[in-house]
C-alpha positions in Angstrom: 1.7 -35.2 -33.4 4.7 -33.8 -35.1 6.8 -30.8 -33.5 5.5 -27.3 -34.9 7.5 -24.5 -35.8 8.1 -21.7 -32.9 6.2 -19.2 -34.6 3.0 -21.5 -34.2 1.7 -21.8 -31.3 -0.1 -25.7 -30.1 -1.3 -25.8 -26.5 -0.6 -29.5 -25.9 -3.1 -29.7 -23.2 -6.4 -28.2 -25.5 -4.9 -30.4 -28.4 -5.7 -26.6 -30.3 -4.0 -23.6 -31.7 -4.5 -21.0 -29.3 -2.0 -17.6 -30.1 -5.3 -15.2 -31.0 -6.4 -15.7 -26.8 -2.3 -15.1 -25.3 -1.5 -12.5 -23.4 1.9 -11.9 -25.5 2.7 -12.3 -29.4 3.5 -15.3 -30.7 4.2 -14.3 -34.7 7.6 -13.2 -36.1 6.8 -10.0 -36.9 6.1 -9.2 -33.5 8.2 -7.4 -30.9 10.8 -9.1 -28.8 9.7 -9.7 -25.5 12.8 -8.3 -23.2 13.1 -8.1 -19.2 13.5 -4.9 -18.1 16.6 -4.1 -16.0 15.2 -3.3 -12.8 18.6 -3.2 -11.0 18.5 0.8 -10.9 14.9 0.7 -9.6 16.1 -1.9 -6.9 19.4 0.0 -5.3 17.5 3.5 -5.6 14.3 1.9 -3.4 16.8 -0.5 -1.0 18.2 3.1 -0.3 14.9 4.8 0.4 13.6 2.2 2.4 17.0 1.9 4.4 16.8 5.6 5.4 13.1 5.1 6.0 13.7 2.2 8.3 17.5 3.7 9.9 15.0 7.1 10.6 12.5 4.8 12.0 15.0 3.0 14.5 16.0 6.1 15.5 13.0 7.7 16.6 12.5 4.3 18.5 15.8 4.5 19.7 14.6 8.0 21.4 11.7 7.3 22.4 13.2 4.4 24.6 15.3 6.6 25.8 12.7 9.4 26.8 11.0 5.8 28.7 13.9 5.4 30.4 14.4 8.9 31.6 10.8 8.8 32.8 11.0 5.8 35.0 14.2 6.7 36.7 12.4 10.0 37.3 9.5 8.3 39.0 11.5 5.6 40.2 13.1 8.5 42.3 10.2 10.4 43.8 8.8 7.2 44.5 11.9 5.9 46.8 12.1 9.6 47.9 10.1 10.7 51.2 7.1 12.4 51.7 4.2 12.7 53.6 1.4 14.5 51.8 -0.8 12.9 48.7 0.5 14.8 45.4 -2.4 16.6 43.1 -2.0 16.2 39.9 -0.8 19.1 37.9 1.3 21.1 40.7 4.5 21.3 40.8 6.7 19.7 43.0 10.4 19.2 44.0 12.9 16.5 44.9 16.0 17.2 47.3 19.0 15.5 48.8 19.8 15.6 52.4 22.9 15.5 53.6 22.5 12.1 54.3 21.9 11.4 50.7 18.2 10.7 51.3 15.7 12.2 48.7 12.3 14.1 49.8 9.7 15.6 47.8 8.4 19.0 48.7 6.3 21.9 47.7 9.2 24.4 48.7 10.6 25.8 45.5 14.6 25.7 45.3 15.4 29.8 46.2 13.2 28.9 49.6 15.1 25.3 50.6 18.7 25.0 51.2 18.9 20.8 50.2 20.7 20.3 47.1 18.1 20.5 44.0 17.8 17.4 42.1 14.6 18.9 39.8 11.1 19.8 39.6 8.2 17.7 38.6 4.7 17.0 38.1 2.3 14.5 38.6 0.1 14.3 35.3 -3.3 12.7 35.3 -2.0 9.5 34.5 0.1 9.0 37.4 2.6 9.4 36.1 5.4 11.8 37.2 6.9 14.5 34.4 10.3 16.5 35.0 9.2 19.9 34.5 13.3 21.6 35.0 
């Protein structure tokens, strides 16, 4: 078969003419197809979703570091001394000898004279929360 002018569109494969069923024009008269410049679009999203993702890292960042806080916290009552079973939701607070041993007690700081090292409370998880 001989070569047919652009304008004409032959599908090789159905041996048949076949512009009336594509999904863009095939005559002259018809509008140029053109790629749109999406470049813009591109820089203006990669700078959204940056900010998205450097806000999202950041929140992360803090809430590892609210983690951490928490388990040097517990990892401190639990080395410190006591002898009682905490409740959960009271208050309690860790001191320093001077021997540089810890203890938990129920003593508030205006009725102990040990250096203060904070108040906390046991939640219902087990989990010990600085309350000061």
């Amino acid at each position: 078969m001989s070569k047919k002018p652009d304008n004409v569109k032959f599908n090789e494969e159905l041996q048949a003419y076949d512009a009336s069923v594509t999904p863009y024009p095939t005559n002259l008269g018809a509008p140029r197809i053109e790629i749109d410049d999406i470049s813009n679009w591109k820089n203006k999203t990669l700078s959204k979703v940056n900010h998205q993702l450097e806000a999202n890292f950041e929140a992360l960042k803090k809430e590892y570091q609210s983690l951490m806080n928490q388990y040097e916290d517990n990892k401190l009552i639990f080395e410190a001394k006591f002898s009682f079973e905490p409740i959960v939701g009271k208050d309690y607070y860790l001191y320093k000898k001077e021997d540089h041993s810890t203890f938990l007690s129920i003593l508030k700081p205006e009725e102990c004279r040990f250096e203060f090292l904070g108040a906390f409370l046991l939640n219902a998880s087990q989990v010990w929360e600085r309350i000061e």
